[in-house]
N, CA, C and O atoms as a GROMACS GRO file, in nm:
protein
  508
    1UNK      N    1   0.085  -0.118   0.000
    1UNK     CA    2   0.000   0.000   0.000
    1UNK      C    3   0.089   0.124   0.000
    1UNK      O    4   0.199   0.110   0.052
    2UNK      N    5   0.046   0.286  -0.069
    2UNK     CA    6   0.114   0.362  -0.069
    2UNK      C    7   0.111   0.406   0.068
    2UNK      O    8   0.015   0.397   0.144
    3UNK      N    9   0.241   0.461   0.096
    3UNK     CA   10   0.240   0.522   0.207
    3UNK      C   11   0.141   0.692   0.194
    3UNK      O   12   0.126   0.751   0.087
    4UNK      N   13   0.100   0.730   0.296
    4UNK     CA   14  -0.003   0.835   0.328
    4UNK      C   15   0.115   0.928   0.340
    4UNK      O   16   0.228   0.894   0.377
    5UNK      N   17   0.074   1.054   0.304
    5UNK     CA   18   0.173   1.193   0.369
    5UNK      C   19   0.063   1.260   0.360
    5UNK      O   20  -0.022   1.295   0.278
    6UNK      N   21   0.106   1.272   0.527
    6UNK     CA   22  -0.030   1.384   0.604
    6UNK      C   23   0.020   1.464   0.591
    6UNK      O   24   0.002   1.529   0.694
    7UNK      N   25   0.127   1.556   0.481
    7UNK     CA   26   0.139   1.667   0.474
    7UNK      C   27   0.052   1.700   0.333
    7UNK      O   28   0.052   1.822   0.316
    8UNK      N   29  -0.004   1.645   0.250
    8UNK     CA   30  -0.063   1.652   0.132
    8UNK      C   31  -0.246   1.661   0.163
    8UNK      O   32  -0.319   1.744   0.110
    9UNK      N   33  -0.279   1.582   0.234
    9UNK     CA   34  -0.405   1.608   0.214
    9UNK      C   35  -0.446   1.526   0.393
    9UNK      O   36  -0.362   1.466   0.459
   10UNK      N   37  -0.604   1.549   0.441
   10UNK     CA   38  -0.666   1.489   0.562
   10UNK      C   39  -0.768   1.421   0.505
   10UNK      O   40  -0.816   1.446   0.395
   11UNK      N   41  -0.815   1.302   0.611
   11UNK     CA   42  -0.917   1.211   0.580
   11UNK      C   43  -0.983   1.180   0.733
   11UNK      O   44  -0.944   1.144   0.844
   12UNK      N   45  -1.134   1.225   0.652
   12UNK     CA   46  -1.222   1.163   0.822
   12UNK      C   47  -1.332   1.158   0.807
   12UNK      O   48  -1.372   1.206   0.701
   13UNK      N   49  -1.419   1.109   0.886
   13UNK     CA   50  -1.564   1.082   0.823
   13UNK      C   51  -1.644   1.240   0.911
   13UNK      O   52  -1.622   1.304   1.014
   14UNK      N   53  -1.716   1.244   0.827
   14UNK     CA   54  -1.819   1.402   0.872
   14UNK      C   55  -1.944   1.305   0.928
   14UNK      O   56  -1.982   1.198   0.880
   15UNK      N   57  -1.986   1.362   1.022
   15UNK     CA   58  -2.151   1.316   1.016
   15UNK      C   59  -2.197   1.316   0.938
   15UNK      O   60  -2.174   1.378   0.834
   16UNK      N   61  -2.331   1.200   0.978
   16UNK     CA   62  -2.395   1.096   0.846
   16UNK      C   63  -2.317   1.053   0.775
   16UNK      O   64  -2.360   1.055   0.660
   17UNK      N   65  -2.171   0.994   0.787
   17UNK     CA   66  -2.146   0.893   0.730
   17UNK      C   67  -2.090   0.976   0.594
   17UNK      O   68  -2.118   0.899   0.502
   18UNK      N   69  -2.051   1.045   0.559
   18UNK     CA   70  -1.999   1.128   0.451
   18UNK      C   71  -1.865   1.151   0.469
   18UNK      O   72  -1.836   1.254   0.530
   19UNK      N   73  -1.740   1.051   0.413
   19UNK     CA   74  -1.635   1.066   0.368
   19UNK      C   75  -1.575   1.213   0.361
   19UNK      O   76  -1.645   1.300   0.310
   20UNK      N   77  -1.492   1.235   0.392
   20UNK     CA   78  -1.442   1.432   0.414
   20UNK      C   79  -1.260   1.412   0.299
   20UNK      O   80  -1.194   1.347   0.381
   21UNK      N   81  -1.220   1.420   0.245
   21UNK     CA   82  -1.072   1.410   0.190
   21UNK      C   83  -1.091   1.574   0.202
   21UNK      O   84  -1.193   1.644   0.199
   22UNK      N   85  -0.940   1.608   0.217
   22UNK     CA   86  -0.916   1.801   0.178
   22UNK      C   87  -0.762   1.764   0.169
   22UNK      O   88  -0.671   1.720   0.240
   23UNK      N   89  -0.790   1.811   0.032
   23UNK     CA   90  -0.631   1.842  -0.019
   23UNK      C   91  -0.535   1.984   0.024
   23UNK      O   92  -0.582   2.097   0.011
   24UNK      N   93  -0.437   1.965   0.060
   24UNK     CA   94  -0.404   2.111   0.129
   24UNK      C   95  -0.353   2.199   0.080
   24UNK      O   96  -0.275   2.166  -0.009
   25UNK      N   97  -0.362   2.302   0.097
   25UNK     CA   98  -0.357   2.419  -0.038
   25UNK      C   99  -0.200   2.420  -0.107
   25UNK      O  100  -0.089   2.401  -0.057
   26UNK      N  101  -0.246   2.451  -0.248
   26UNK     CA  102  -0.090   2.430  -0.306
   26UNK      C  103  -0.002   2.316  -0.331
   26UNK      O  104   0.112   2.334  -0.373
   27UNK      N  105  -0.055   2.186  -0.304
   27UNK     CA  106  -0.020   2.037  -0.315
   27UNK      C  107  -0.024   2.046  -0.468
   27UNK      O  108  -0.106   2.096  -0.545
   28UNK      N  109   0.087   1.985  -0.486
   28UNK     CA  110   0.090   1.885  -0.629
   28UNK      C  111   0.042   1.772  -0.648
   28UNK      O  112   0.112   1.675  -0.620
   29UNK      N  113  -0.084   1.755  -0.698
   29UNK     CA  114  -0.138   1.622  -0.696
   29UNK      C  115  -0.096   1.516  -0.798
   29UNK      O  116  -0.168   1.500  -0.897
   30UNK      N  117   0.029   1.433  -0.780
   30UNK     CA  118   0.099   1.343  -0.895
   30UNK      C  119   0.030   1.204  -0.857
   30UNK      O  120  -0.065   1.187  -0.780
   31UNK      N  121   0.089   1.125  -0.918
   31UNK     CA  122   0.017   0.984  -0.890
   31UNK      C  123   0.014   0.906  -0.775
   31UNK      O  124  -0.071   0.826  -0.738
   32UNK      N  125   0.173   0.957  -0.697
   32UNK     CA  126   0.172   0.832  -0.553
   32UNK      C  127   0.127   0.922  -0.484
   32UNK      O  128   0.155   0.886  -0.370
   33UNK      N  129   0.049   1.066  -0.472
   33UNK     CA  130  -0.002   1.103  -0.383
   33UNK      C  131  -0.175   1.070  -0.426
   33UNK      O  132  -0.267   1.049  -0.347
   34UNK      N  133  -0.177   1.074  -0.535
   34UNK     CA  134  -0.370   1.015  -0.555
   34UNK      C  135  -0.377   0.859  -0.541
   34UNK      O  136  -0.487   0.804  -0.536
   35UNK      N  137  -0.318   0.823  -0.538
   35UNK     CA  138  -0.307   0.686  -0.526
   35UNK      C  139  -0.315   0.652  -0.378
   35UNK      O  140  -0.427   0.616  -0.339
   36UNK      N  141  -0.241   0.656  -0.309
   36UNK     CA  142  -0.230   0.710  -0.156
   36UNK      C  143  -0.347   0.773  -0.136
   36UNK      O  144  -0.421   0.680  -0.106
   37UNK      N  145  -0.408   0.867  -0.133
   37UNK     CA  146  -0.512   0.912  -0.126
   37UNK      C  147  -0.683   0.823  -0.098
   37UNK      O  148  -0.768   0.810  -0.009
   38UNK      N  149  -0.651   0.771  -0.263
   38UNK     CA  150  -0.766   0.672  -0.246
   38UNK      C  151  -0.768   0.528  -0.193
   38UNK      O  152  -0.858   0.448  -0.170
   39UNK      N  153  -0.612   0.525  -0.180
   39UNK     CA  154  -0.601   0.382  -0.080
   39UNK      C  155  -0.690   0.412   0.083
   39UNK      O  156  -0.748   0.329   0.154
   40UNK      N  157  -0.670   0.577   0.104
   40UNK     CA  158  -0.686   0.634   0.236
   40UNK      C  159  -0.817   0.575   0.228
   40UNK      O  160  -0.863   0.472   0.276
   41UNK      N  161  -0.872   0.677   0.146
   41UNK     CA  162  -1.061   0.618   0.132
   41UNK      C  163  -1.085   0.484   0.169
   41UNK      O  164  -1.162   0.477   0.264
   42UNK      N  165  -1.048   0.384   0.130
   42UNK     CA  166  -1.072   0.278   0.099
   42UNK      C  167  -1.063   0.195   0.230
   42UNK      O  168  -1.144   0.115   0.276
   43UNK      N  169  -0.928   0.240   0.283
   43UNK     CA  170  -0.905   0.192   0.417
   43UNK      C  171  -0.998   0.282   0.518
   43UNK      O  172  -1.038   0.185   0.583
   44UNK      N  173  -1.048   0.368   0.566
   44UNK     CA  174  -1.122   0.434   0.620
   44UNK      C  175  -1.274   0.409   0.608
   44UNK      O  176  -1.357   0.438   0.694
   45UNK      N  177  -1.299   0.346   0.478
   45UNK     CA  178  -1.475   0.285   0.436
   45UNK      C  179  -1.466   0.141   0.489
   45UNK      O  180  -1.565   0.069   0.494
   46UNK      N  181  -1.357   0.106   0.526
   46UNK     CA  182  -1.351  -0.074   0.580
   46UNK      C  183  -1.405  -0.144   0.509
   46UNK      O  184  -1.440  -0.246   0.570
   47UNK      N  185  -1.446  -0.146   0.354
   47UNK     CA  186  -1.516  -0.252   0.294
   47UNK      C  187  -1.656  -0.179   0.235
   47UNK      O  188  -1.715  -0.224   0.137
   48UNK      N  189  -1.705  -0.049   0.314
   48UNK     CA  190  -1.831  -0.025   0.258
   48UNK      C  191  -1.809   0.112   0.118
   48UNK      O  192  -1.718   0.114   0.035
   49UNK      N  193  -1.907   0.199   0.131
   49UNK     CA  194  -1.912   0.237   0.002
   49UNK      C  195  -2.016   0.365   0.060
   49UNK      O  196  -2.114   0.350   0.132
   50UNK      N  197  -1.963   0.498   0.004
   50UNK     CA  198  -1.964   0.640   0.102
   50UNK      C  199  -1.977   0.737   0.001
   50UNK      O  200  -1.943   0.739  -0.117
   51UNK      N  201  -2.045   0.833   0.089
   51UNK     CA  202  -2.039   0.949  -0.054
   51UNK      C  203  -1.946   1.045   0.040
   51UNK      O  204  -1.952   1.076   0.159
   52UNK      N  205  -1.828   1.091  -0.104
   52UNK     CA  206  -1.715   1.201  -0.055
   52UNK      C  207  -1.673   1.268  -0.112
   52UNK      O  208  -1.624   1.268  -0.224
   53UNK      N  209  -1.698   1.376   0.006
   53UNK     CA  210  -1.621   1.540  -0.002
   53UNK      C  211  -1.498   1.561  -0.018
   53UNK      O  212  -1.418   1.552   0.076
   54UNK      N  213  -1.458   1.597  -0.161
   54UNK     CA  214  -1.320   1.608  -0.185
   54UNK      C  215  -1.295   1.757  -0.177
   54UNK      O  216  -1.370   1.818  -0.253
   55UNK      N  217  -1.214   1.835  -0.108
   55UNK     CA  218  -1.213   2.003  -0.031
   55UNK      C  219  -1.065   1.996  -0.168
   55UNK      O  220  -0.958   1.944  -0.137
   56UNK      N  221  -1.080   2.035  -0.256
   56UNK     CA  222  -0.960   2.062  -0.371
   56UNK      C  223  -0.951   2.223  -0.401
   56UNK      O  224  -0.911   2.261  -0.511
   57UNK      N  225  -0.983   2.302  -0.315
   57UNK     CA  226  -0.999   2.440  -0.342
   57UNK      C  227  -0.780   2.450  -0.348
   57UNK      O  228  -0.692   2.377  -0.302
   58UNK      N  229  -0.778   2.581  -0.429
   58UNK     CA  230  -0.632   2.657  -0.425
   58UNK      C  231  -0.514   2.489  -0.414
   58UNK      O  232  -0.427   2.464  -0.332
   59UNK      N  233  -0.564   2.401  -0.539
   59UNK     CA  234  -0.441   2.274  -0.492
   59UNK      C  235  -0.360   2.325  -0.636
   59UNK      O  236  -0.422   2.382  -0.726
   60UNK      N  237  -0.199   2.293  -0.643
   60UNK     CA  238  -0.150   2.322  -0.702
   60UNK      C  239  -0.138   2.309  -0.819
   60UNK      O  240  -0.123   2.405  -0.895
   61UNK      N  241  -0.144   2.153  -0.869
   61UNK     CA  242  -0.108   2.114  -0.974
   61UNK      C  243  -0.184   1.950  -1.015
   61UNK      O  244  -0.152   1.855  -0.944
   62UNK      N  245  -0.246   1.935  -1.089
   62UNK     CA  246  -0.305   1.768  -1.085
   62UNK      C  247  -0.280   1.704  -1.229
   62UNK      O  248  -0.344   1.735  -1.329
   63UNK      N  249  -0.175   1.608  -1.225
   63UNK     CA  250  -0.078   1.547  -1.305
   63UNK      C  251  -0.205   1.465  -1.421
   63UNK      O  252  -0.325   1.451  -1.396
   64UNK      N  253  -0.156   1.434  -1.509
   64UNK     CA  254  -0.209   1.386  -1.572
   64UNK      C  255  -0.231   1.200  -1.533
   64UNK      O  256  -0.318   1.117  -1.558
   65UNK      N  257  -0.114   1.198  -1.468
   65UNK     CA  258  -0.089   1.046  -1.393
   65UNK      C  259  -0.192   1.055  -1.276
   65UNK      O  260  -0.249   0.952  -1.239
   66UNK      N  261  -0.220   1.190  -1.209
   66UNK     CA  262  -0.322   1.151  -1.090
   66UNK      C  263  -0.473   1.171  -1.136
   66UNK      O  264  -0.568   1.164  -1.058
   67UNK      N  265  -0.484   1.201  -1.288
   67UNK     CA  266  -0.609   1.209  -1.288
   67UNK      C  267  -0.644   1.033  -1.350
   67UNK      O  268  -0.761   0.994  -1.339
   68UNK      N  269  -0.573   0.968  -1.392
   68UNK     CA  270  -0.579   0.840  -1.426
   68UNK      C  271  -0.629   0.784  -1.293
   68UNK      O  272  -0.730   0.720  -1.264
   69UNK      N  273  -0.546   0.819  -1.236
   69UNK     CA  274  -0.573   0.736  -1.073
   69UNK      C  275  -0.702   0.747  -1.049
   69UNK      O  276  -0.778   0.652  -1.030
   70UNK      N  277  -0.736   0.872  -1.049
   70UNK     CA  278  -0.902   0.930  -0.986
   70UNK      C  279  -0.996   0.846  -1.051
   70UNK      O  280  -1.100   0.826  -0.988
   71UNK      N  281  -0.982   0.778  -1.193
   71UNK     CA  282  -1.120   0.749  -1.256
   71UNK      C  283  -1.111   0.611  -1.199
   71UNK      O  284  -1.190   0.562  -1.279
   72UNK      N  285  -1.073   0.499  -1.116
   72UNK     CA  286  -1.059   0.379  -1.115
   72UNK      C  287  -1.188   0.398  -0.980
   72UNK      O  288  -1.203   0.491  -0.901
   73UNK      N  289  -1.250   0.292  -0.993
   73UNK     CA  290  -1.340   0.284  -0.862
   73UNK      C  291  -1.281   0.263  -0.697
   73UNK      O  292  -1.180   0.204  -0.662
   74UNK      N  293  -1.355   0.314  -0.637
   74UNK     CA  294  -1.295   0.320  -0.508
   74UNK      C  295  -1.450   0.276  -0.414
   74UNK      O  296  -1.536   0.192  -0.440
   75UNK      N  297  -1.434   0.381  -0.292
   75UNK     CA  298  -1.537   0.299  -0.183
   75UNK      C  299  -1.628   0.438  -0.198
   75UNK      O  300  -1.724   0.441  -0.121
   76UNK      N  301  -1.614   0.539  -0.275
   76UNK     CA  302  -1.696   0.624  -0.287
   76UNK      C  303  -1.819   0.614  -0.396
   76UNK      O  304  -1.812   0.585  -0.515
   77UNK      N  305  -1.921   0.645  -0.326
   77UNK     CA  306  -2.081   0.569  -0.382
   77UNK      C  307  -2.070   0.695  -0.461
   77UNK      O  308  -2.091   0.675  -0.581
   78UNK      N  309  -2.036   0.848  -0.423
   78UNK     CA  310  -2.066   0.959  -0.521
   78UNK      C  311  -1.944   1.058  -0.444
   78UNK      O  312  -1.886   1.053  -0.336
   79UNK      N  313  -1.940   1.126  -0.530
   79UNK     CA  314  -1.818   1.230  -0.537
   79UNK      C  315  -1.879   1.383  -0.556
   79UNK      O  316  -1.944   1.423  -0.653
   80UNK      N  317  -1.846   1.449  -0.450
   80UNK     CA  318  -1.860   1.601  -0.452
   80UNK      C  319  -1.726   1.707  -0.428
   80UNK      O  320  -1.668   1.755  -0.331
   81UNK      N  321  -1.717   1.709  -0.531
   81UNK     CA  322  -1.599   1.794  -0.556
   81UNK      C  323  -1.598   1.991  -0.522
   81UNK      O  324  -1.650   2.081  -0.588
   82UNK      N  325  -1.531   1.996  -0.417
   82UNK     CA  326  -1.546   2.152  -0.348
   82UNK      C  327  -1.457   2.206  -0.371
   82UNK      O  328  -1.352   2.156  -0.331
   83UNK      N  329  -1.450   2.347  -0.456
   83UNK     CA  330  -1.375   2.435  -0.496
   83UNK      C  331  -1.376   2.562  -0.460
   83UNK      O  332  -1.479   2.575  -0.393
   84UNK      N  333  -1.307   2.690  -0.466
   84UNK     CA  334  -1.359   2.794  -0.417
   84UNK      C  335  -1.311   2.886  -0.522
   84UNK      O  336  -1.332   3.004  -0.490
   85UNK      N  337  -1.246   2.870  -0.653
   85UNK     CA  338  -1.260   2.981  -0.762
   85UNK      C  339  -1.234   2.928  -0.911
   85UNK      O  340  -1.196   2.815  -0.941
   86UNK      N  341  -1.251   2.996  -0.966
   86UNK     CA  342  -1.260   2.946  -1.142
   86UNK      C  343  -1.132   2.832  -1.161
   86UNK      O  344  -1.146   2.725  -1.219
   87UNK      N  345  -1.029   2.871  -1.111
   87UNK     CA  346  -0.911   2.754  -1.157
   87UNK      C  347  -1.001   2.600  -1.103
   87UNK      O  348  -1.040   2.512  -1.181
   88UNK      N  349  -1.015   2.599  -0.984
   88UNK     CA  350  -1.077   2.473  -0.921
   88UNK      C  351  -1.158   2.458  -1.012
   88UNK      O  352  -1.144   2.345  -1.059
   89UNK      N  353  -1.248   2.522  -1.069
   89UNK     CA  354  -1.378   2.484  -1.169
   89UNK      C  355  -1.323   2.400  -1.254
   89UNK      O  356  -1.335   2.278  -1.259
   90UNK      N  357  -1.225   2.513  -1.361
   90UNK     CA  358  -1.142   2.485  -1.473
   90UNK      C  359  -1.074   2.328  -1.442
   90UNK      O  360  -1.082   2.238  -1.525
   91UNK      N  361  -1.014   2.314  -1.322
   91UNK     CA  362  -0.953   2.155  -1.350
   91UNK      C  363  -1.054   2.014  -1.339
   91UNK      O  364  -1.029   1.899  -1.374
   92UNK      N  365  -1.176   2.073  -1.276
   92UNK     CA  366  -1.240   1.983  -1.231
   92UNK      C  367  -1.368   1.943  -1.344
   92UNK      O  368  -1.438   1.843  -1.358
   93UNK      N  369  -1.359   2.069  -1.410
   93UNK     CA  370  -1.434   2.029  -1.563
   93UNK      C  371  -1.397   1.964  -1.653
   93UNK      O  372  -1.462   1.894  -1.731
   94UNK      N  373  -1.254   1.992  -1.643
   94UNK     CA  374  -1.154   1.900  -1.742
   94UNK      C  375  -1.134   1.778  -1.702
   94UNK      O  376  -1.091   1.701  -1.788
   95UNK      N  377  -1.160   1.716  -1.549
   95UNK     CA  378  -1.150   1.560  -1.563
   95UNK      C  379  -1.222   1.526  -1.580
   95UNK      O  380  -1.222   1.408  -1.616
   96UNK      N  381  -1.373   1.616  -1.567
   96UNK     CA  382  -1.530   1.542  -1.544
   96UNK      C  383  -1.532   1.538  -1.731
   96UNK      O  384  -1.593   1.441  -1.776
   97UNK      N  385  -1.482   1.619  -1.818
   97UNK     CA  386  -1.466   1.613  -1.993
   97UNK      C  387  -1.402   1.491  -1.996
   97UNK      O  388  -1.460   1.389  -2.035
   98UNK      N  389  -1.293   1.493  -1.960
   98UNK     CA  390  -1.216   1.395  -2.038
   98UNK      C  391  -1.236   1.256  -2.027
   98UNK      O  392  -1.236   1.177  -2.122
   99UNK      N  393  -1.256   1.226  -1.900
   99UNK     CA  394  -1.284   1.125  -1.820
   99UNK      C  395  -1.409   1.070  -1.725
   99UNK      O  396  -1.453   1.138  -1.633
  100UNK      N  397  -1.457   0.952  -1.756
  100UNK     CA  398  -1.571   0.920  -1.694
  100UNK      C  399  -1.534   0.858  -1.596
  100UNK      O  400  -1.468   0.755  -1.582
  101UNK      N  401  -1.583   0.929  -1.528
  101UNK     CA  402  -1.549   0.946  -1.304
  101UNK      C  403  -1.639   0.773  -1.306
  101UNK      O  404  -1.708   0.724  -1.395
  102UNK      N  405  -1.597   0.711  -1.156
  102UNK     CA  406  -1.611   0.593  -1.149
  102UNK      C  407  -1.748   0.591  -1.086
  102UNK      O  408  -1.805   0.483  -1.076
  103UNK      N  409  -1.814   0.720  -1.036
  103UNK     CA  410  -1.925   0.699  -0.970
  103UNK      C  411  -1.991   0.857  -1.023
  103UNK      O  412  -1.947   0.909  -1.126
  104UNK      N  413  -2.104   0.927  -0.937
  104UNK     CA  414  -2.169   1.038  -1.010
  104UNK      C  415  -2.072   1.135  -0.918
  104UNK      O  416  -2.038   1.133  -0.799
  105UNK      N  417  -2.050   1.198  -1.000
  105UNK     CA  418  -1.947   1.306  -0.966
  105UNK      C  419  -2.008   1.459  -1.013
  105UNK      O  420  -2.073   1.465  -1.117
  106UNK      N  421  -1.983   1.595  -0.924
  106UNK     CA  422  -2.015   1.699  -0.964
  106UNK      C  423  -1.940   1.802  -0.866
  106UNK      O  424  -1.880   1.784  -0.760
  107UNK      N  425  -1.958   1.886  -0.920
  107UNK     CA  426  -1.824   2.022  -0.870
  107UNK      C  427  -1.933   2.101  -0.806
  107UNK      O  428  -2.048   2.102  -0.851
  108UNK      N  429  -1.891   2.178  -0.685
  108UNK     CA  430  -1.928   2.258  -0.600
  108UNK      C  431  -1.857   2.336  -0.553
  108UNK      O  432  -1.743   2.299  -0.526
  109UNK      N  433  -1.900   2.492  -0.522
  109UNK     CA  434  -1.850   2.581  -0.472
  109UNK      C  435  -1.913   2.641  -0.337
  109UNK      O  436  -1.864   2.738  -0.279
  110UNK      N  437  -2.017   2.576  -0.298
  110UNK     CA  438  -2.060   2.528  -0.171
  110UNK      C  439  -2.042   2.445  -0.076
  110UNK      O  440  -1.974   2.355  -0.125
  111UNK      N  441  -2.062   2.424   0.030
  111UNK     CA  442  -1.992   2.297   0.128
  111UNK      C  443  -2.125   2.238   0.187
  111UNK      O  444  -2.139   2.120   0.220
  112UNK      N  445  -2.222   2.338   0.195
  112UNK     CA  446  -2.381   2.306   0.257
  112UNK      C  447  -2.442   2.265   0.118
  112UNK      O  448  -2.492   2.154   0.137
  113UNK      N  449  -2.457   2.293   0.018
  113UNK     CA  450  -2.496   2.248  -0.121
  113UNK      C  451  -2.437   2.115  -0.137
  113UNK      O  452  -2.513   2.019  -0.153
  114UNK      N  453  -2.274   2.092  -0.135
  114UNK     CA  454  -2.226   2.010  -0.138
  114UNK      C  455  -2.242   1.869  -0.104
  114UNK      O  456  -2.210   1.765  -0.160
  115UNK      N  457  -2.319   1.903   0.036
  115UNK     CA  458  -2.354   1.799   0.132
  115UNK      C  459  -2.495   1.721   0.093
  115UNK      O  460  -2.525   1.602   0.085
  116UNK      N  461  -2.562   1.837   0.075
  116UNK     CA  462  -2.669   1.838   0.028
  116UNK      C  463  -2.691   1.730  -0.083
  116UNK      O  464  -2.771   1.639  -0.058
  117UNK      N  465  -2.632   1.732  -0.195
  117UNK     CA  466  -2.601   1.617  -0.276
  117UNK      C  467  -2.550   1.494  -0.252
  117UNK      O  468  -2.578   1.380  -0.289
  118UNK      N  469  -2.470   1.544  -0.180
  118UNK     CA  470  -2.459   1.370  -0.124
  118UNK      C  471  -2.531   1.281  -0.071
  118UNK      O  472  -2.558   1.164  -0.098
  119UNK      N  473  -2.570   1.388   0.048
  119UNK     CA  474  -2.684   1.296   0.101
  119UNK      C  475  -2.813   1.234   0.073
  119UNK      O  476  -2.872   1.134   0.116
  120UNK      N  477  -2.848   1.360  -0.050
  120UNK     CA  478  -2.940   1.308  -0.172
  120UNK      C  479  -2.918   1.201  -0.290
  120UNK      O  480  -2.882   1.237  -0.402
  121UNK      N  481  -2.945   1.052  -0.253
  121UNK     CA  482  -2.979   0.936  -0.290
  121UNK      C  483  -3.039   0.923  -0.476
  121UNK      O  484  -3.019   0.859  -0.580
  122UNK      N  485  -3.111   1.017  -0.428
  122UNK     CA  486  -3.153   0.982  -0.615
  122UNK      C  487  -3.117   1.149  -0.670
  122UNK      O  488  -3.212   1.217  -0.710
  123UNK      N  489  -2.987   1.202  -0.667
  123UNK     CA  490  -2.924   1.304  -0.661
  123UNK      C  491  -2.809   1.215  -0.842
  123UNK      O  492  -2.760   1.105  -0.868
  124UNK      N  493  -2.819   1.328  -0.899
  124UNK     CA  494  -2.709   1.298  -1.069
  124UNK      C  495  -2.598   1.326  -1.060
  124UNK      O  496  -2.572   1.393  -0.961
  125UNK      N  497  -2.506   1.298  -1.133
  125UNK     CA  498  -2.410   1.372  -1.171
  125UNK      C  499  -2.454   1.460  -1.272
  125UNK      O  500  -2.536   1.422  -1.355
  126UNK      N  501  -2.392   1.610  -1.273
  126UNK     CA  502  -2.438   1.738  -1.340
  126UNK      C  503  -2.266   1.774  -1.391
  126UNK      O  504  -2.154   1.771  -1.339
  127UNK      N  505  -2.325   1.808  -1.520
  127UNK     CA  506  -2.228   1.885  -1.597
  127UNK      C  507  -2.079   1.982  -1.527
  127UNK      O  508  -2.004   2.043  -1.602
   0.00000   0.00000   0.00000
């Protein structure tokens, strides 16, 4: 398993059961850190299957090798992706284009909206 560096990103569960990842500002997201990452998930869901808050606001750089990583399935039932300005938009449109995410995935610039979707069950993935 990859080793974790808790200097790159945190992992913990939020109430109701909602997966929390936050990448920490200015991280280079390359492959043994997304990889690592979603091993985190995976080990933290013990076997089950979660909807998660990925906090990717102001991250530095996301490799073309870590967006490979991102599309493989993991323990996340749905993916809400939290940003806080146009670059975050801009990268997160471009994986949701290029690449078909392993579960319903959608970008947010809310954290209460954010949640909101998750916890909503017959909730889409949106453009």
């Amino acid at each position: 398993m990859a080793q974790q560096d808790p200097s790159d990103y945190v992992i913990h569960f939020e109430p109701d059961n909602v997966l929390f990842l936050a990448w920490k500002p200015g991280v280079r997201i390359e492959a043994d850190n997304a990889r690592a990452a979603v091993e985190a998930v995976n080990e933290v869901a013990a076997g089950g299957r979660y909807p998660l808050l990925v906090k990717m606001a102001d991250t530095g750089h996301l490799s073309r090798a870590a967006r490979d990583v991102f599309v493989e399935p993991c323990a996340a039932s749905r993916i809400a992706l939290l940003g806080n300005n146009p670059v975050d938009r801009m990268l997160a449109d471009y994986q949701l284009a290029v690449q078909e995410p392993p579960c319903p995935t959608r970008f947010f610039t809310s954290q209460t909206e954010a949640m909101a979707w998750l916890k909503d069950s017959g909730g889409r993935a949106a453009p």
